[in-house]
Biopython code that builds the backbone (N, CA, C, O; Angstrom):
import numpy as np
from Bio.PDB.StructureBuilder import StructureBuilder

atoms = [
    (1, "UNK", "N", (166.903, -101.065, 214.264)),
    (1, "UNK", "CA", (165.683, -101.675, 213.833)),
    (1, "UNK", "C", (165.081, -100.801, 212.728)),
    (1, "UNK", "O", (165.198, -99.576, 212.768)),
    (2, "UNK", "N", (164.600, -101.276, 211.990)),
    (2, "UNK", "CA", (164.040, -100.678, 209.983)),
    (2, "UNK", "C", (162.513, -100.761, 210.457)),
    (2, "UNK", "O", (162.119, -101.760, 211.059)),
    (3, "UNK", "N", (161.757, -99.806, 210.203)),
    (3, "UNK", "CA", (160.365, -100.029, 210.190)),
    (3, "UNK", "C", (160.071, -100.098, 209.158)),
    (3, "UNK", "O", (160.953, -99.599, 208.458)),
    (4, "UNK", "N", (158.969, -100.594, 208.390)),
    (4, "UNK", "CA", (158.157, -100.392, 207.053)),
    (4, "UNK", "C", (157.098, -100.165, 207.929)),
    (4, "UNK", "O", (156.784, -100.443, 209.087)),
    (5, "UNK", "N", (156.456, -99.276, 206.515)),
    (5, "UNK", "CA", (154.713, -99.580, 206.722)),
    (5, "UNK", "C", (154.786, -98.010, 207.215)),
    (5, "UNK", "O", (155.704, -97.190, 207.205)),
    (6, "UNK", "N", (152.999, -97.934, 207.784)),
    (6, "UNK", "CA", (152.939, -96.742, 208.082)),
    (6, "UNK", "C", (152.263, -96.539, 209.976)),
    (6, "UNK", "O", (151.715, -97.491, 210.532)),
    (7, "UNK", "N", (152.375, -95.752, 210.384)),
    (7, "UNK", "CA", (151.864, -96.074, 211.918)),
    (7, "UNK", "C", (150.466, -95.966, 212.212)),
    (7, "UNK", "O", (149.723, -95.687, 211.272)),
    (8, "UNK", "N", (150.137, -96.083, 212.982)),
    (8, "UNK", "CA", (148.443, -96.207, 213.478)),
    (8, "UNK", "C", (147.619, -94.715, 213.351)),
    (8, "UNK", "O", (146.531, -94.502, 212.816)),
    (9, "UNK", "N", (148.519, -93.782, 214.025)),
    (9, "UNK", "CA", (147.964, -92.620, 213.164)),
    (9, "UNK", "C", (148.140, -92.112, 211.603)),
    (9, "UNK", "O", (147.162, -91.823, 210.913)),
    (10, "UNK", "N", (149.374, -92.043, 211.170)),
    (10, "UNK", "CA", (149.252, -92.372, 209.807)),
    (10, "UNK", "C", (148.187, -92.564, 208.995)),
    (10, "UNK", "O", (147.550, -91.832, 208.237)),
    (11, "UNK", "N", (148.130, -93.660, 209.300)),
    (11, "UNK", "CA", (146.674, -94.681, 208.937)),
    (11, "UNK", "C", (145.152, -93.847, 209.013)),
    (11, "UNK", "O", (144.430, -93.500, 208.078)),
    (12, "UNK", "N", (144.965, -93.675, 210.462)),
    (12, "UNK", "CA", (143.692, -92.897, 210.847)),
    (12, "UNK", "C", (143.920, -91.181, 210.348)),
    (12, "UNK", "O", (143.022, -90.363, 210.546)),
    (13, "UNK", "N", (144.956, -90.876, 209.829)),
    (13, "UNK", "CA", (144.842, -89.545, 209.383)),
    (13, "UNK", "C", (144.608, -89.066, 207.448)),
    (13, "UNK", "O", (144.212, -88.056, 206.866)),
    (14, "UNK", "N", (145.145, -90.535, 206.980)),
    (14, "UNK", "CA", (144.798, -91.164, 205.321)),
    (14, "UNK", "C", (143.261, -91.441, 205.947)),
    (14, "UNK", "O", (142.574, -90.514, 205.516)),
    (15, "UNK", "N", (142.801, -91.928, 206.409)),
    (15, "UNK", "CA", (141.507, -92.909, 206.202)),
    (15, "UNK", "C", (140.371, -91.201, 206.485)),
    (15, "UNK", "O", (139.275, -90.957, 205.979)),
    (16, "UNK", "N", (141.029, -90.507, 207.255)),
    (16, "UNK", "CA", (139.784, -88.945, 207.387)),
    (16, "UNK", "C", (139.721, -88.651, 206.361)),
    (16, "UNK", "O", (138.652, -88.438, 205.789)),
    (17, "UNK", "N", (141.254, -88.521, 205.647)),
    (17, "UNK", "CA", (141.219, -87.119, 204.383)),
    (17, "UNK", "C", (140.171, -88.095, 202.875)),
    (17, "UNK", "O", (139.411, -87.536, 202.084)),
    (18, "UNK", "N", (140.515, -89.662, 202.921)),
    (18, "UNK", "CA", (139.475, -90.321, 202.388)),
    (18, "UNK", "C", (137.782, -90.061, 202.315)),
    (18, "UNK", "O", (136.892, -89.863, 201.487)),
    (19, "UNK", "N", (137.992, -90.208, 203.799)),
    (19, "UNK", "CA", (136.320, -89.799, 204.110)),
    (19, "UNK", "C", (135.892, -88.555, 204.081)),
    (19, "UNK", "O", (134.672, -88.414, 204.159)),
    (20, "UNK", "N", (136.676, -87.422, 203.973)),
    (20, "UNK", "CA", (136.043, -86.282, 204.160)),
    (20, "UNK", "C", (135.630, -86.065, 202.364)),
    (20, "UNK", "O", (134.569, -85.641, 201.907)),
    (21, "UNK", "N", (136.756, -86.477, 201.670)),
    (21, "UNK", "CA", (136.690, -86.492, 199.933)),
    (21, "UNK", "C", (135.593, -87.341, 199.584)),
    (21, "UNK", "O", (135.125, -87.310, 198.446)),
    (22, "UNK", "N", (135.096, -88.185, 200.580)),
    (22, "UNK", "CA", (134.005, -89.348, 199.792)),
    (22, "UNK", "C", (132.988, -88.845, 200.023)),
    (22, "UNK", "O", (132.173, -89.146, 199.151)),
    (23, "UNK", "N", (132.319, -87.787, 201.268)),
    (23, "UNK", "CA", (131.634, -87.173, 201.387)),
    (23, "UNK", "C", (131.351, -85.817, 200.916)),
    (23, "UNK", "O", (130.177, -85.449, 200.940)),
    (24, "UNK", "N", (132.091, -85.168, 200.569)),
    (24, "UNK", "CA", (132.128, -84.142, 199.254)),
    (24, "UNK", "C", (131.941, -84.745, 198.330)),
    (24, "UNK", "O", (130.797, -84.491, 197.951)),
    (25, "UNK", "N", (132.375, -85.388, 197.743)),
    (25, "UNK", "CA", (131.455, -85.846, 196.430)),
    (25, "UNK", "C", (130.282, -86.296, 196.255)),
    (25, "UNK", "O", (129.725, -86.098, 195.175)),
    (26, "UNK", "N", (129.562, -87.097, 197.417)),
    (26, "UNK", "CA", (127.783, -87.288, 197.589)),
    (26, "UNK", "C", (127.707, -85.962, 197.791)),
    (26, "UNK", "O", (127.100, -85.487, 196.831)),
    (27, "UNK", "N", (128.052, -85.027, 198.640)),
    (27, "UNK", "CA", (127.103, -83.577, 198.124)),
    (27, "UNK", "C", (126.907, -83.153, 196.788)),
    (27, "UNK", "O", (125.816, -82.790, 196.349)),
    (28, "UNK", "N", (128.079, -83.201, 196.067)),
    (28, "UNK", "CA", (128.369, -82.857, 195.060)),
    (28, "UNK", "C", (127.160, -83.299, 193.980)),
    (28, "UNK", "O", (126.453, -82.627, 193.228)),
    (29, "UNK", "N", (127.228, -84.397, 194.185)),
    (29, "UNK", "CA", (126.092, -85.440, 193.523)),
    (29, "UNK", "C", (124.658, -84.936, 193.511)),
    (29, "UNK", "O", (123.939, -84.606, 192.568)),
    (30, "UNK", "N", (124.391, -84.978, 195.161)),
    (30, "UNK", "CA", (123.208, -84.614, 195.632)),
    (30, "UNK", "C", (123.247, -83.392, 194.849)),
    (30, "UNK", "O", (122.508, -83.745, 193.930)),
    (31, "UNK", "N", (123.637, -82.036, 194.525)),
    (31, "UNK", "CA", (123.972, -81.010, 194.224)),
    (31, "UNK", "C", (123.041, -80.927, 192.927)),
    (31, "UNK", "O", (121.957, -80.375, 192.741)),
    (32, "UNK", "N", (124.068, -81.861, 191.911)),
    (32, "UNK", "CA", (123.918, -82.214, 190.777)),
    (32, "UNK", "C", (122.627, -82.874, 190.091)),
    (32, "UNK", "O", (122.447, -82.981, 188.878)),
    (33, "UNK", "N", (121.807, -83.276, 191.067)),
    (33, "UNK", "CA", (120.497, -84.124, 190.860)),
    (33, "UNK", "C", (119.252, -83.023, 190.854)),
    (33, "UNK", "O", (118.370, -82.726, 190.048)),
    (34, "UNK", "N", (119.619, -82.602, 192.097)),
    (34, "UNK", "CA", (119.121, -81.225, 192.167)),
    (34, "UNK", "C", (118.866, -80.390, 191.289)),
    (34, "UNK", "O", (117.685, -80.129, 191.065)),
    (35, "UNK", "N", (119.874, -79.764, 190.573)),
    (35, "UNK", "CA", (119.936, -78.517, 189.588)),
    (35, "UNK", "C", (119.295, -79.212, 188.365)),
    (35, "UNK", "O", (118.662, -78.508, 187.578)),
    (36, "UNK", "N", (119.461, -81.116, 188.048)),
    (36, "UNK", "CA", (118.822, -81.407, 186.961)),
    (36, "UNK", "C", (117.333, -81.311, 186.976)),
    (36, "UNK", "O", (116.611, -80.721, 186.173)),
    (37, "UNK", "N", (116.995, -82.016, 188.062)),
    (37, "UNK", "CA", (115.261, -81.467, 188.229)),
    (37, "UNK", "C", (114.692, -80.185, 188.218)),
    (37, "UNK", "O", (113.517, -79.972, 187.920)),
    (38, "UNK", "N", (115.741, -79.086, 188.631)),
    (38, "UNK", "CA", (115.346, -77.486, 188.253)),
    (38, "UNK", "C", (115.170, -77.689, 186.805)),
    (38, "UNK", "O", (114.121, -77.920, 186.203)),
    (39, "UNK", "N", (116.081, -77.595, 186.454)),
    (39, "UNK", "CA", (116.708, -77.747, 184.811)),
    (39, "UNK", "C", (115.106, -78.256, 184.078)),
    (39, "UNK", "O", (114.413, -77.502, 183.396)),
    (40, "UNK", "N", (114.854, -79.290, 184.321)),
    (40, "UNK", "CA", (113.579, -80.288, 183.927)),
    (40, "UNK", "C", (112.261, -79.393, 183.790)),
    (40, "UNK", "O", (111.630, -79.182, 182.755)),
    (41, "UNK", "N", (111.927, -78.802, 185.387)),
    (41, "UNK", "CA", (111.039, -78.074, 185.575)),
    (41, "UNK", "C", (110.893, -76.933, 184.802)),
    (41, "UNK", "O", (109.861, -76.418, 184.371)),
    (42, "UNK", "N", (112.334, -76.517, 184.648)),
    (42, "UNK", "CA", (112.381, -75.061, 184.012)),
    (42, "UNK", "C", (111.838, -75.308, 182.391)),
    (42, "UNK", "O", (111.263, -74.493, 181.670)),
    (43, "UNK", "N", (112.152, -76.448, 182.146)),
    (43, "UNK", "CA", (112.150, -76.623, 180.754)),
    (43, "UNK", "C", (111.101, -76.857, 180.285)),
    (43, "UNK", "O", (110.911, -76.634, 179.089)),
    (44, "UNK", "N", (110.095, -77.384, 181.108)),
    (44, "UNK", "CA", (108.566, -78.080, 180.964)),
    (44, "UNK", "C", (107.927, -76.964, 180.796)),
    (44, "UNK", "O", (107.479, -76.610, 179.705)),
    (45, "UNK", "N", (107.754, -75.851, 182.604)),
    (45, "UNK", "CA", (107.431, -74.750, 182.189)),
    (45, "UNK", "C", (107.576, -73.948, 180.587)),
    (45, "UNK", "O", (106.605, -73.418, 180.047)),
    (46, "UNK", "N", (108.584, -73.972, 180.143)),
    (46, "UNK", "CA", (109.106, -73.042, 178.925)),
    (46, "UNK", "C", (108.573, -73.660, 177.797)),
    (46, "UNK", "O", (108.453, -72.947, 176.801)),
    (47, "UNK", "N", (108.201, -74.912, 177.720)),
    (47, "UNK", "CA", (107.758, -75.902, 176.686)),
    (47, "UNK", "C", (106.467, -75.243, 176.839)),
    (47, "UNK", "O", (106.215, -74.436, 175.943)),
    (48, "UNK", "N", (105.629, -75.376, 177.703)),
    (48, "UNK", "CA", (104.127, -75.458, 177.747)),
    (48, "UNK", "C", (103.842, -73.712, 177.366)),
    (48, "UNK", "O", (102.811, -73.445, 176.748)),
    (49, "UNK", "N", (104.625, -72.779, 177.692)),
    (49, "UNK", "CA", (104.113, -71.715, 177.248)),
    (49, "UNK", "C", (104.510, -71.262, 176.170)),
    (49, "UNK", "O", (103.962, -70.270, 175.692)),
    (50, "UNK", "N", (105.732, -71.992, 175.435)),
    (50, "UNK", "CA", (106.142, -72.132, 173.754)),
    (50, "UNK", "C", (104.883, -72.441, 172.911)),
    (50, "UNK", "O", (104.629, -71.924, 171.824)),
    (51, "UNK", "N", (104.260, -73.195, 173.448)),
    (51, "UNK", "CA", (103.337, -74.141, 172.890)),
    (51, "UNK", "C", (101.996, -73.564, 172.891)),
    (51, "UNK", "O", (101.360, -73.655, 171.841)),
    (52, "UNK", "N", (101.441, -72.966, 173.927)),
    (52, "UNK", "CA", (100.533, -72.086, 174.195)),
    (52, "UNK", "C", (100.594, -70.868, 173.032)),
    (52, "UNK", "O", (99.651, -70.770, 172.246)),
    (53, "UNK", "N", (101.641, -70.020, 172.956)),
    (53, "UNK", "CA", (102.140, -69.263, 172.388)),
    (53, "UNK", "C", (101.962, -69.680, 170.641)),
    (53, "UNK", "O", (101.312, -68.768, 170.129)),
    (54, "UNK", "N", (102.183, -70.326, 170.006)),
    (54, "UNK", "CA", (101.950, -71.191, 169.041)),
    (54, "UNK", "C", (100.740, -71.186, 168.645)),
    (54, "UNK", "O", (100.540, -70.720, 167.523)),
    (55, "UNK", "N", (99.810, -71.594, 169.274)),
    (55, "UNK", "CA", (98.484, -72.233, 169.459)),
    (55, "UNK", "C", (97.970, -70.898, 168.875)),
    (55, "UNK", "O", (97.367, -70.770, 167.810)),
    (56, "UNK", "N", (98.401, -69.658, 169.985)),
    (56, "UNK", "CA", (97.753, -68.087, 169.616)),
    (56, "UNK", "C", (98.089, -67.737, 167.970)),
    (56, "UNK", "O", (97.303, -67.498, 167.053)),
    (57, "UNK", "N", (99.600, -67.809, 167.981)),
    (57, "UNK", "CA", (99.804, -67.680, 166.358)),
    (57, "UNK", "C", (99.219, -68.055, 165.152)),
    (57, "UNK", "O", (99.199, -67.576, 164.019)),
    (58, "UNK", "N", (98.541, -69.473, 165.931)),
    (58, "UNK", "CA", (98.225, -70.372, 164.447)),
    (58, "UNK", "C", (96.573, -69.901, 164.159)),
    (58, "UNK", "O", (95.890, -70.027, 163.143)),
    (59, "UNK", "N", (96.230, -69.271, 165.581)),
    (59, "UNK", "CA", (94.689, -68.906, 165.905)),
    (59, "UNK", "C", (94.386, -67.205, 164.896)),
    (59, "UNK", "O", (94.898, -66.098, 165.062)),
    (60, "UNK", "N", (93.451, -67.642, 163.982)),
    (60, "UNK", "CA", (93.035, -66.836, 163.176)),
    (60, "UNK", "C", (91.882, -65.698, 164.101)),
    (60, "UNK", "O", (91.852, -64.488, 163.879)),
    (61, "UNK", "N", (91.157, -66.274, 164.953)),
    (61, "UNK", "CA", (90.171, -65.874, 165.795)),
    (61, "UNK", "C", (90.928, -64.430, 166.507)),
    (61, "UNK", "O", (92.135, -64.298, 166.711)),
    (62, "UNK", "N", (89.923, -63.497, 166.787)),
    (62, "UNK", "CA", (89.988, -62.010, 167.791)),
    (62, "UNK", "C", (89.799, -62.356, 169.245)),
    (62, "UNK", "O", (88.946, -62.976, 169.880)),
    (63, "UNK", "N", (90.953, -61.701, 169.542)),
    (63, "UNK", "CA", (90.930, -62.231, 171.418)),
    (63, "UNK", "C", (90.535, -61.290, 171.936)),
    (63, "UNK", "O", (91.076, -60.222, 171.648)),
    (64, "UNK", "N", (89.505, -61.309, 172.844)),
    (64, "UNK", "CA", (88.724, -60.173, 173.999)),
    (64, "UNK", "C", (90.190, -59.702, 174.711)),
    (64, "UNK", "O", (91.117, -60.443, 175.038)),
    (65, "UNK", "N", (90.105, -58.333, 174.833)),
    (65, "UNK", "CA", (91.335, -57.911, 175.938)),
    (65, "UNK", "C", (90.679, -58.683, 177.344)),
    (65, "UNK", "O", (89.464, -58.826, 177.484)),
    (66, "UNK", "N", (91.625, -59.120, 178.289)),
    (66, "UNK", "CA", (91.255, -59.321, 179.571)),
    (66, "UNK", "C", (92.223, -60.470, 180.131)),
    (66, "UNK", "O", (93.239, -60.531, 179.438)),
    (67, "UNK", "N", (92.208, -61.413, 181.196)),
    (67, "UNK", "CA", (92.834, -62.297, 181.788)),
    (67, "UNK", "C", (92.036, -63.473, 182.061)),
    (67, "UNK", "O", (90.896, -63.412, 182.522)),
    (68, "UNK", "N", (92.621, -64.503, 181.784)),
    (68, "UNK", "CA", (91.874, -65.851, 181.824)),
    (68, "UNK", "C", (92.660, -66.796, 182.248)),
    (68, "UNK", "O", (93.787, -66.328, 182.090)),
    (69, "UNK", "N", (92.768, -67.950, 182.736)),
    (69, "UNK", "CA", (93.096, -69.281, 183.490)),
    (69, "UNK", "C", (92.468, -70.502, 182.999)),
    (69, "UNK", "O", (91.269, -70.762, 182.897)),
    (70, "UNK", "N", (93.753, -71.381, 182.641)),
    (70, "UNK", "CA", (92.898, -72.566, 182.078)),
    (70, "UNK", "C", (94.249, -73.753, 182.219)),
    (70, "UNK", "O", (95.396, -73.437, 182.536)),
    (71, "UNK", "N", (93.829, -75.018, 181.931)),
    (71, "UNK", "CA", (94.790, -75.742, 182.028)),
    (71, "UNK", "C", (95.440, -76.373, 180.948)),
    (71, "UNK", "O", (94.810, -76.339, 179.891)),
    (72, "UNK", "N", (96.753, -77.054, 180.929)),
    (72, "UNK", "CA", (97.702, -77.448, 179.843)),
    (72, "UNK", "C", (98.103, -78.956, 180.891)),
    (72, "UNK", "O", (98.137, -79.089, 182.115)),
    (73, "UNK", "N", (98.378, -79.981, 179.698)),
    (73, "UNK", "CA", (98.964, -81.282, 180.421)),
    (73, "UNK", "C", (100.101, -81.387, 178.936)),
    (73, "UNK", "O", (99.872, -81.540, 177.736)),
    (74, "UNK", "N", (101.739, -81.168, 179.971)),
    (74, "UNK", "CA", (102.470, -82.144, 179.469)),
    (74, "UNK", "C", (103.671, -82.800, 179.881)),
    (74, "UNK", "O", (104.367, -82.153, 180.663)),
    (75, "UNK", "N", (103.947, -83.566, 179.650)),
    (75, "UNK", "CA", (104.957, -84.883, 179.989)),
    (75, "UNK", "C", (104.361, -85.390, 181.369)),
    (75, "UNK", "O", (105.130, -85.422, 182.330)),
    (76, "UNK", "N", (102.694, -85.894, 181.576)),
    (76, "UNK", "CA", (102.321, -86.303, 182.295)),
    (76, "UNK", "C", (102.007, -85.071, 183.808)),
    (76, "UNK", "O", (101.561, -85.308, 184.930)),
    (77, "UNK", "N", (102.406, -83.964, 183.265)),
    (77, "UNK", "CA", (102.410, -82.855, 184.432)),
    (77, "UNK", "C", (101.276, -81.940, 184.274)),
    (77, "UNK", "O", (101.434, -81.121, 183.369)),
    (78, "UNK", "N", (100.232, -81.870, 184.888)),
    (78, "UNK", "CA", (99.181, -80.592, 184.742)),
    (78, "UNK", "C", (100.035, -79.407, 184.677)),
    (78, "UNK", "O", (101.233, -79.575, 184.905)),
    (79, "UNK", "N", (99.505, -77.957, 184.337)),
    (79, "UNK", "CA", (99.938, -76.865, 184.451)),
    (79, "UNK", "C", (98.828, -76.019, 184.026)),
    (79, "UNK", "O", (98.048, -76.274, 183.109)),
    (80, "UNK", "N", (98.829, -74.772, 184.936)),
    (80, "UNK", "CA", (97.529, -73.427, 185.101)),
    (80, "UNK", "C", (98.536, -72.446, 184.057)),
    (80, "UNK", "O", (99.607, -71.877, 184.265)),
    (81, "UNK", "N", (97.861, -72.520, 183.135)),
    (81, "UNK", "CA", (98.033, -71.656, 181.961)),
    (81, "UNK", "C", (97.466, -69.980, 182.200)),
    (81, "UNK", "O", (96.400, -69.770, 181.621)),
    (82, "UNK", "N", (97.987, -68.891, 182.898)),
    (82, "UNK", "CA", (97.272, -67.809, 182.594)),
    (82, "UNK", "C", (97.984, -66.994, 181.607)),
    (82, "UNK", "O", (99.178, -66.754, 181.424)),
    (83, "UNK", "N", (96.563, -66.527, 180.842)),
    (83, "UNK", "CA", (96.904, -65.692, 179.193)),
    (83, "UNK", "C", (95.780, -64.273, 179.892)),
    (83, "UNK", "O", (94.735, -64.330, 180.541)),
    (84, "UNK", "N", (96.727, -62.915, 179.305)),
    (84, "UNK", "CA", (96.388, -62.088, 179.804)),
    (84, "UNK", "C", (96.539, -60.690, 177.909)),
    (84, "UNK", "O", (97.432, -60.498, 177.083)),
    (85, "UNK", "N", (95.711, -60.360, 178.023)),
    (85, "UNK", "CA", (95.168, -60.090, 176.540)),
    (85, "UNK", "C", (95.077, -58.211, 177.051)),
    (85, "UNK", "O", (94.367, -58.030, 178.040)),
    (86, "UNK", "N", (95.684, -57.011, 176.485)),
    (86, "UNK", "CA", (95.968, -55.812, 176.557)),
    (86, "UNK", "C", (96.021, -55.606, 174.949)),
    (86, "UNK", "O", (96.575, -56.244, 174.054)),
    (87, "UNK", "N", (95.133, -54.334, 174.963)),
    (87, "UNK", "CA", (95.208, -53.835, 173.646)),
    (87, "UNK", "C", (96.242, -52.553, 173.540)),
    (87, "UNK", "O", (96.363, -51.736, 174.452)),
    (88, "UNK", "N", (96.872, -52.501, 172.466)),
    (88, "UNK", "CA", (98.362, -51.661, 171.856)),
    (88, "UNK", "C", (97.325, -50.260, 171.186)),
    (88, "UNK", "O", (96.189, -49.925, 170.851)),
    (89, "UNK", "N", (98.578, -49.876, 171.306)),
    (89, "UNK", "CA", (98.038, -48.086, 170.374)),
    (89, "UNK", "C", (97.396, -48.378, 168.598)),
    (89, "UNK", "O", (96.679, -47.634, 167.930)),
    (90, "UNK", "N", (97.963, -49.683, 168.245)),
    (90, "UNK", "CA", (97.378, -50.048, 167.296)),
    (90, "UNK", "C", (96.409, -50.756, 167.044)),
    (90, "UNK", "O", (96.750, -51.921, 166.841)),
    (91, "UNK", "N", (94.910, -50.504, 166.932)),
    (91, "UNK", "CA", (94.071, -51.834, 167.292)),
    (91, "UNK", "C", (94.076, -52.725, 166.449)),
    (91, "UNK", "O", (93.171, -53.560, 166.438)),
    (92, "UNK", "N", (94.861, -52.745, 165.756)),
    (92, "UNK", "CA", (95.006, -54.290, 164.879)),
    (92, "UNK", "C", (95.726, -54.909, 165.473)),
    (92, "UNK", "O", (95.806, -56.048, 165.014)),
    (93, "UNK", "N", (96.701, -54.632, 166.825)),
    (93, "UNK", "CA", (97.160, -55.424, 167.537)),
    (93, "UNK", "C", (96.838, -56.235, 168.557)),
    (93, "UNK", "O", (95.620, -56.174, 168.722)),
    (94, "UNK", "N", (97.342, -56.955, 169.309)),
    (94, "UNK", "CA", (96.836, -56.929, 170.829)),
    (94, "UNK", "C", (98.663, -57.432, 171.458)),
    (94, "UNK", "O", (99.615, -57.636, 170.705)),
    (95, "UNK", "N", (98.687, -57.507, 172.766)),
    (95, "UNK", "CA", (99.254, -57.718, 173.304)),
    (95, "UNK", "C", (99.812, -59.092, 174.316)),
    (95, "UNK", "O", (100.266, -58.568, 175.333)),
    (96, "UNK", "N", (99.920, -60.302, 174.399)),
    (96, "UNK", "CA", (99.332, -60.578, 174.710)),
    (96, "UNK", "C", (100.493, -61.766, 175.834)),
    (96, "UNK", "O", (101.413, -62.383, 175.298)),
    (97, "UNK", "N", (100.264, -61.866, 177.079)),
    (97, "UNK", "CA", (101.043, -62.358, 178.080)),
    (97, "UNK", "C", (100.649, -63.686, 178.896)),
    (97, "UNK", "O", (99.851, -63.772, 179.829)),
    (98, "UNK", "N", (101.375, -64.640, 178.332)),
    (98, "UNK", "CA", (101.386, -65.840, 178.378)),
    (98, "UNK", "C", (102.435, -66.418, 180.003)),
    (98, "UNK", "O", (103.616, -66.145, 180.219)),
    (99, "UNK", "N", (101.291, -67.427, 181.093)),
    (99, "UNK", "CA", (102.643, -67.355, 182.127)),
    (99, "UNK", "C", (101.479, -69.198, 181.992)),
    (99, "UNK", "O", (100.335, -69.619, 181.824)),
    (100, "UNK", "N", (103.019, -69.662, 182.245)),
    (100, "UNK", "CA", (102.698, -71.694, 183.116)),
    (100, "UNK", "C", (103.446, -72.386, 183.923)),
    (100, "UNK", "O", (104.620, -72.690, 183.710)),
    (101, "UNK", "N", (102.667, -72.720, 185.073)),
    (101, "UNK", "CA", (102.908, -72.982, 186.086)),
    (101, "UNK", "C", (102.524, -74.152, 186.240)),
    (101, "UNK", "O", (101.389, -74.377, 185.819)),
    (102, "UNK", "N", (103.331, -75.390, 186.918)),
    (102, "UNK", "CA", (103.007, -76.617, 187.274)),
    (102, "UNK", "C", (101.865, -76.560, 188.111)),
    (102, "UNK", "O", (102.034, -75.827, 189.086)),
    (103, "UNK", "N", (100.606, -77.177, 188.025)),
    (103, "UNK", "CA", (99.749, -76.998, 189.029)),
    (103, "UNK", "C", (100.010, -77.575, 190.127)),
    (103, "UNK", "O", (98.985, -77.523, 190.807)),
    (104, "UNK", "N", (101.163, -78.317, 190.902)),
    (104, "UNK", "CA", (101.148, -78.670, 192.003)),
    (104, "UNK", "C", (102.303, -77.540, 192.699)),
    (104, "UNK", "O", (102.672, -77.643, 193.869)),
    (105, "UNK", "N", (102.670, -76.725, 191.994)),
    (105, "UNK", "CA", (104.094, -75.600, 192.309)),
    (105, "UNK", "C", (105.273, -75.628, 191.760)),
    (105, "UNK", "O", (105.632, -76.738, 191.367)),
    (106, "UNK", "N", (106.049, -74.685, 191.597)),
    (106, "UNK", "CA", (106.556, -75.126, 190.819)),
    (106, "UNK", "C", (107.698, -73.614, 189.814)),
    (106, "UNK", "O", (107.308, -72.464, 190.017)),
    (107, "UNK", "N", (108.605, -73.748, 189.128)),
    (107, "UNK", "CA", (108.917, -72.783, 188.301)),
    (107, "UNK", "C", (107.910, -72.417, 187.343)),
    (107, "UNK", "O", (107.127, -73.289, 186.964)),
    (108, "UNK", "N", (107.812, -71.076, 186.838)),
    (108, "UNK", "CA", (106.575, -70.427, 186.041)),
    (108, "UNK", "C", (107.895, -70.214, 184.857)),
    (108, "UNK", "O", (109.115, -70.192, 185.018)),
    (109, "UNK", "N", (107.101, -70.084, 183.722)),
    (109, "UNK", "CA", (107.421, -69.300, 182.399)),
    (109, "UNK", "C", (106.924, -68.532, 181.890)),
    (109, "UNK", "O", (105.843, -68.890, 181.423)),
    (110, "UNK", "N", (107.263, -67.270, 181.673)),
    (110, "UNK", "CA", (106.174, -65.924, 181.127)),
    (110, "UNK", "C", (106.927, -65.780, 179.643)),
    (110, "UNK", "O", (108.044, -66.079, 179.222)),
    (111, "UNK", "N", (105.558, -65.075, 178.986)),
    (111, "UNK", "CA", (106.109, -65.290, 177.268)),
    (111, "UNK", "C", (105.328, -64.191, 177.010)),
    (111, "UNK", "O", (104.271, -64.135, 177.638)),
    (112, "UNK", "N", (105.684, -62.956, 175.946)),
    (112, "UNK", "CA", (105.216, -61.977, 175.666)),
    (112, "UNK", "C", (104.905, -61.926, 174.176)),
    (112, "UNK", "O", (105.924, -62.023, 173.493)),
    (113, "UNK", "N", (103.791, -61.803, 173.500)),
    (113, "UNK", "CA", (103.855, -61.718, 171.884)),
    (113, "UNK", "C", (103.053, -60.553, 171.941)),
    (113, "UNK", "O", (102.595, -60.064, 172.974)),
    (114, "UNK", "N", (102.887, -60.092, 170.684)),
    (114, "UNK", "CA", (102.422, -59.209, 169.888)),
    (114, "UNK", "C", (101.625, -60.144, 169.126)),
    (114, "UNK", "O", (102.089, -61.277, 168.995)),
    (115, "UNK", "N", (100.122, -59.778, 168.416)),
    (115, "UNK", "CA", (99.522, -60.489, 167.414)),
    (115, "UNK", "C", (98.709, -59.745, 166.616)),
    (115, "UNK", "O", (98.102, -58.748, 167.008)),
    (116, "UNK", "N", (98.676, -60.144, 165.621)),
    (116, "UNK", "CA", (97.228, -59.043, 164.813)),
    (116, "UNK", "C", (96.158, -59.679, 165.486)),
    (116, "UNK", "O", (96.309, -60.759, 166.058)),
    (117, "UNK", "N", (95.014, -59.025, 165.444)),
    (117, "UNK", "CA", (93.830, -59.501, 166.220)),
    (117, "UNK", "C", (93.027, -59.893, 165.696)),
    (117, "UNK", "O", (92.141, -59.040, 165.631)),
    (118, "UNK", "N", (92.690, -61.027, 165.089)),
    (118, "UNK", "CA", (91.598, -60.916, 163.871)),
    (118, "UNK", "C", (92.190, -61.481, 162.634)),
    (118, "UNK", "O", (93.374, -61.680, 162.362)),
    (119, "UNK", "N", (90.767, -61.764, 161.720)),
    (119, "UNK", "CA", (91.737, -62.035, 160.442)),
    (119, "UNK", "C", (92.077, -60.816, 159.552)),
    (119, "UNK", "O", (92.806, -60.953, 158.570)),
]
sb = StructureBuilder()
sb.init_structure("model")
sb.init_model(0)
sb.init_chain("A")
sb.init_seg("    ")
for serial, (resi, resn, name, xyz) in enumerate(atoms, 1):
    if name == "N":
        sb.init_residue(resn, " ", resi, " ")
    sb.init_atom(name, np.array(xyz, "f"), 0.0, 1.0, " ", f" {name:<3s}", serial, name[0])
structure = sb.get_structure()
């Protein structure tokens, strides 16, 4: 007698190694969705204190040394802007340390410049 085909375990031992591969790849996925919304966050953060940062450059005005808190909105996301102002061995400088944080939590971005102080 010739059999074809494959037997009942056969069968149920193809159909695991299926399922165990179909379920590694939704992690995989899940994985992948994940790291893009880091990715997102990270990037928003880094945007908003690029931008902040900018703002200081383009600003002709003398900044008081000290630390302050204020807010930034973008791509629909609040964020607590703290700018923290240290004077250098040179006083035509200042120092000056830029961090933004999603206000609901979140990845931060810290940004460090140097500026003349003044016009």
């Amino acid at each position: 007698m010739t059999r074809n085909g494959f037997t009942l375990i056969e069968m149920l031992v193809a159909l695991s190694l299926f399922a165990i591969a179909a379920l590694a790849l939704a992690r995989l996925d899940a994985f992948a969705i994940g790291t893009a919304a880091d990715l997102r966050d990270n990037s928003l953060s880094r945007l908003v204190v690029e931008n902040e940062a900018a703002l200081l450059r383009s600003d002709p005005g003398t900044l008081d040394t000290g630390e302050g808190t204020y807010g930034a909105r973008n791509a629909g996301i609040d964020f607590v802007v703290t700018r923290s102002v240290a004077a250098t061995p040179d006083p035509r400088f200042v120092q000056v340390s830029l961090t933004a944080q999603p206000a609901v939590g979140g990845p931060s971005a810290t940004l460090m410049l140097v500026r003349r102080n003044g016009g």
